[in-house]
N, C-alpha and C positions, 0 to 999 in steps of 0.2 A: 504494500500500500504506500501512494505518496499522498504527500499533501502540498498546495499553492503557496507559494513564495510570495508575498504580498508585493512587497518594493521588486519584486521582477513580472508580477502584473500588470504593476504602475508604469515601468518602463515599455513594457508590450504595445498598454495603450496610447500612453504619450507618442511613441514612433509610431503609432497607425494615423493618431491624431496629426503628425507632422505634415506627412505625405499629402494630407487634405489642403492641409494650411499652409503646405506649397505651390498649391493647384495644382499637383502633378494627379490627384483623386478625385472625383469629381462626390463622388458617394460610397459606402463602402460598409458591409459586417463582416466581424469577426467573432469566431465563437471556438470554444474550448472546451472539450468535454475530456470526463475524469471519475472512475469507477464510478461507469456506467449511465452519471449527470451531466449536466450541460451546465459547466461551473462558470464558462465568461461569456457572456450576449450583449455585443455592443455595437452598434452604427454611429458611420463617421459621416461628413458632411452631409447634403443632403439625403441619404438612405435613412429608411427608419427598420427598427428588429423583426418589423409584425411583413416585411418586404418579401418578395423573393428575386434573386438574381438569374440569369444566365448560366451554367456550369461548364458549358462547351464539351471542351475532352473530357472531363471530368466524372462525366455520365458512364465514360469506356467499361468500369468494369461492373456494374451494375448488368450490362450486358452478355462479359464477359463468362463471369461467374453462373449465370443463367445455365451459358452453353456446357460449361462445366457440370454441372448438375445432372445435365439431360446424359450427358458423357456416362456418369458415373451410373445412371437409371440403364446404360446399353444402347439409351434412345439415338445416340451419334459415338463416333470411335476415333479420336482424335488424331488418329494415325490414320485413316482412311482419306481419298480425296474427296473434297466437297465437291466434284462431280457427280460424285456415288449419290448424293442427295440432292444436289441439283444440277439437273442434268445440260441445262443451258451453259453453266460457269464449263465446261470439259473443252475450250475449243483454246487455239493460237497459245501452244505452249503452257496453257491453265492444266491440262488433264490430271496430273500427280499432284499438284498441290492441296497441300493437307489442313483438317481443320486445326492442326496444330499450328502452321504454319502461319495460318489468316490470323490467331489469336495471337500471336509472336510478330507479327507487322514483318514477317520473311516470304511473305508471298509473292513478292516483284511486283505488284499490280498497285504503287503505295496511291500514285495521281487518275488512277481511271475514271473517265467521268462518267455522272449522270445525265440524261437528260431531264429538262425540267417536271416532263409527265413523270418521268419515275421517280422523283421522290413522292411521289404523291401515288402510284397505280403499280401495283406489286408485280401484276405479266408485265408490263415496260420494262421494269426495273431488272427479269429477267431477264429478257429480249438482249438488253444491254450488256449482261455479262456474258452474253458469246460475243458479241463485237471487242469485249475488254482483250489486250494486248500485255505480255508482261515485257517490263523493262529492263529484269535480268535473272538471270536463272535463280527460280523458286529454290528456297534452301541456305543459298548462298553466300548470300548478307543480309543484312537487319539496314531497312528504313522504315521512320516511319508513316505507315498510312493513317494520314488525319482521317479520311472520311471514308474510302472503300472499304477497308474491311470488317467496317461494324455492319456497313450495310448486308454483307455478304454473310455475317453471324446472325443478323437477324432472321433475315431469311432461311436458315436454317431451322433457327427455333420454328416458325412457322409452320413452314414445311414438315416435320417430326412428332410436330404437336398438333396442329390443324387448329392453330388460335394465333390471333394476332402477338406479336412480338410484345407487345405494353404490356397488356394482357397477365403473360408467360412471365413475365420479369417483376410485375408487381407481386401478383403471388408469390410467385417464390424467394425472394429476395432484399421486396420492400417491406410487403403488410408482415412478414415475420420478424425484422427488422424495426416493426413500430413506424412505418414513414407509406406514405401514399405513395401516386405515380408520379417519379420524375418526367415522364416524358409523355406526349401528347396529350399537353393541357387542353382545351376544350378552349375558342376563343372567346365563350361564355366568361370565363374563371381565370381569366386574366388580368384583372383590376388591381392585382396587386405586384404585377411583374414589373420590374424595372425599367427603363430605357438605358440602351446604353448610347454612348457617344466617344467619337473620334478625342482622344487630346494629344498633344507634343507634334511632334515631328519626326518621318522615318531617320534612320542614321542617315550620314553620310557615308555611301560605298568604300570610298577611300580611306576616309578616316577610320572605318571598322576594318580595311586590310591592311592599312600601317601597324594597328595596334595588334589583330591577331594573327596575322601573317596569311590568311585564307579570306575568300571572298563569302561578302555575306549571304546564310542561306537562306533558301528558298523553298519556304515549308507547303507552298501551295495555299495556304491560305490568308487570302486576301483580309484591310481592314473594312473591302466593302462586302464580302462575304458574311463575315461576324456584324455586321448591322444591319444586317437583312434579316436579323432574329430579331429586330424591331417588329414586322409585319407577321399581326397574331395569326396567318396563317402560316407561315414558316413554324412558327412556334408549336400551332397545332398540327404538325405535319410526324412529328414524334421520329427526328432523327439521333439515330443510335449510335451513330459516334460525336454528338456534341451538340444534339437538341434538351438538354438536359433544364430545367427549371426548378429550381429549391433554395430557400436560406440555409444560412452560413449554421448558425443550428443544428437544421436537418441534416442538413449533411455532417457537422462533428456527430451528431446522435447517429447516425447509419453507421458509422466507422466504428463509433465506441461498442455497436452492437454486433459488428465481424470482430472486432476486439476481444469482445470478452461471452463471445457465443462459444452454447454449451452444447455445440453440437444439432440446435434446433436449427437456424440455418443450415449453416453448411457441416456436412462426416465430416468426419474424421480426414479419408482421402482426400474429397475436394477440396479442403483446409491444407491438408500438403500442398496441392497442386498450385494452388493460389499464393500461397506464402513464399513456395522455396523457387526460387529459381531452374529454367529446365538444365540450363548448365550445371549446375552442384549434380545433377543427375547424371547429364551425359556431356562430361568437359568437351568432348571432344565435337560436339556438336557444331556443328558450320552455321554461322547466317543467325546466331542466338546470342542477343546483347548478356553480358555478364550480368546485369542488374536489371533483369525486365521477366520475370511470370507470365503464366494463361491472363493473369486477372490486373497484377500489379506492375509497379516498378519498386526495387527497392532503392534503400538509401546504399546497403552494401560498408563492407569495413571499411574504415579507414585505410588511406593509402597514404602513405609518409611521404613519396614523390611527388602523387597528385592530393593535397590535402584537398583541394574546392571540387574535388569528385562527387560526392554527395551535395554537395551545395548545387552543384551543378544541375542535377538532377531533380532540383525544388524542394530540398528536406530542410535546408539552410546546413549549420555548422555542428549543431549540438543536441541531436538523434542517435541513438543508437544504429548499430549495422542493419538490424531489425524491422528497419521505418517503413511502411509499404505506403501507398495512394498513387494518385493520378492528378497532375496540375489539368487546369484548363487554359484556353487563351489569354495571351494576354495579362496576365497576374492573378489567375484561380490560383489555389494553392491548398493545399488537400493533402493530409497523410494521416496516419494512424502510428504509435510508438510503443508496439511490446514491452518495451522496459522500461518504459516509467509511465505507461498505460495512459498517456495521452492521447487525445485527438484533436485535430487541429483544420478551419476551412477559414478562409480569407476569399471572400468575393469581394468584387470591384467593378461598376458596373459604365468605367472609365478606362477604353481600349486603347493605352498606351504605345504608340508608333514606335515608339524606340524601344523593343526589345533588351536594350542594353538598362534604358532607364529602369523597367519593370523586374527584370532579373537582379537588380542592384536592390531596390526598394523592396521584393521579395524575398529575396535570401535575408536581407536585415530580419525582417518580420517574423520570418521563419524561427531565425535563429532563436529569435528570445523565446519564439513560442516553444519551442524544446527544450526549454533550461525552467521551465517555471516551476519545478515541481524538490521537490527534498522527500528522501526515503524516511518513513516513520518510523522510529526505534533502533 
């Protein structure tokens, strides 16, 4: 058991309150949960607690975890091609790629697009994944897909279950968990969703290759794509790599309840598969990021060479190796921390152009949210 550090509370909020009162935030909750309670609920500028945010990525393993489950029921085989279940995805180099692969962002396929009817009309959406192309041999290497491969898990679930994807994920997942459906809100039940908006300026190209010796990337997603979740149709379109909607709250409370779940969520197994790493299992594995699960990312040990490893990866500095979650765009910020049984979400509902500023501003935040806590006795 730990308990809250008062003066490293203080210091949490003051820094979230900074960022506001630099105009770098526009509005913003942060919340902390802590055996099992939701110990910090606070909104900065103009957001209020009673809000809900955006979660973007962050939605990923709510998903994720879903397909897992079905996995572990026989219902899907994760080592099997997702051909074998949908039979449209088998074409232009797709055939052997596996559901393990799609859940691992090693499927080649990271930018395949949509057309506009298929996010919205499930046979399009097929239709589409025979036309998809890969970019490089499935297996390989690890990139990752912002938006293809959640679509292609959904559809799974579907397909195996013969219920829509929301559906499949809330049961299993949410309402055991204590939280409703993150995704296809209703645009009835939107009154209390946020707006987001554009602030700062992208880098400069140059100046981010002087400083890091490599040109800036290119995650495919745009900052007019992530304001397109303005129009509550988008919203209620209920897309599964990054239509996600919920406060900062709900979300530490979902974490704290994969945290310290007694097996009513997720076995025993899918508690492995989610937690550990597929490399601790099979090192030798090609195309498999050292710090990335079915479900999770981890924060991963410490590295004496690269200390901002973990940082790197949105945990900030002072998590254990332990730390799992999923950031969303732009400054989500999301984990959960085994070892001093924290949970931690920071929504922002202020789409930072400079990458470099929100990674700066994020890792601070992070950091002290990992330190908050002293062991009892």
């Amino acid at each position: 058991m730990s308990t809250l550090v008062r003066e490293r509370v203080d210091a949490l909020i003051k820094r979230c309150q900074s960022e506001v009162d630099a105009g770098r935030i526009p509005g913003a909750q942060l919340a902390v949960g802590l055996n099992g309670e939701i110990v910090i609920n606070e909104a900065f500028g103009d957001a209020r607690r009673d809000q809900r945010f955006h979660t973007y990525s962050a939605i990923k393993p709510t998903v994720s975890l879903t397909v897992l489950l079905l996995a572990h029921e026989g219902r899907l085989d994760l080592n099997e091609p997702v051909a074998a279940v949908l039979g449209s995805f088998g074409t232009h180099g797709k055939e052997q790629i596996t559901v393990s692969q799609v859940l691992l962002h090693s499927g080649g396929f990271p930018y395949a697009p949509l057309t506009e009817a298929a996010h919205l009309d499930r046979a399009a959406r097929l239709e589409c994944y025979a036309n998809w192309r890969t970019t490089w041999a499935p297996g390989t290497a690890f990139e990752y897909h912002p938006a293809s491969a959640h679509w292609v898990l959904a559809d799974l679930i579907t397909e195996v279950t013969g219920r829509h994807y929301v559906d499949e994920i809330t049961d299993r997942v949410m309402t055991p968990a204590g939280q409703p459906a993150w995704l296809g809100i209703a645009e009835s039940d939107q009154g209390d969703v946020v707006t987001v908006e554009a602030v700062g300026s992208p880098p400069d190209p140059d100046e981010f290759r002087a400083r890091f010796g490599f040109d800036l990337p290119d995650f495919g997603i745009s900052t007019e794509m992530l304001l397109a979740f303005n129009e509550p149709s988008v919203r209620a379109m209920a897309h599964p790599g990054g239509g996600g909607i919920a406060g900062a709250a709900q979300v530490a409370s979902w974490y704290q309840a994969i945290l310290n779940d007694d097996s009513t969520i997720l076995p025993p197994e899918v508690r492995t598969d989610a937690l550990q790493t597929v490399r601790q299992k099979h090192p030798d594995l090609l195309g498999v990021p050292a710090n990335r699960t079915h479900a999770f990312v981890l924060a991963g040990d410490p590295n004496k060479a690269d200390p901002n490893k973990a940082a790197a990866r949105g945990f900030g500095y002072t998590v254990g190796p332990r730390a799992f979650g999923h950031n969303g765009a732009k400054g989500q910020r999301v984990w959960a921390d085994p070892d001093s049984g924290l949970s931690f979400a920071f929504m922002t509902r202020g789409l930072e152009q400079n990458d470099l500023v929100h990674e700066h501003w994020g890792t601070a935040i992070s950091s002290l949210a990992g330190n908050l806590t002293t062991p009892i006795g």
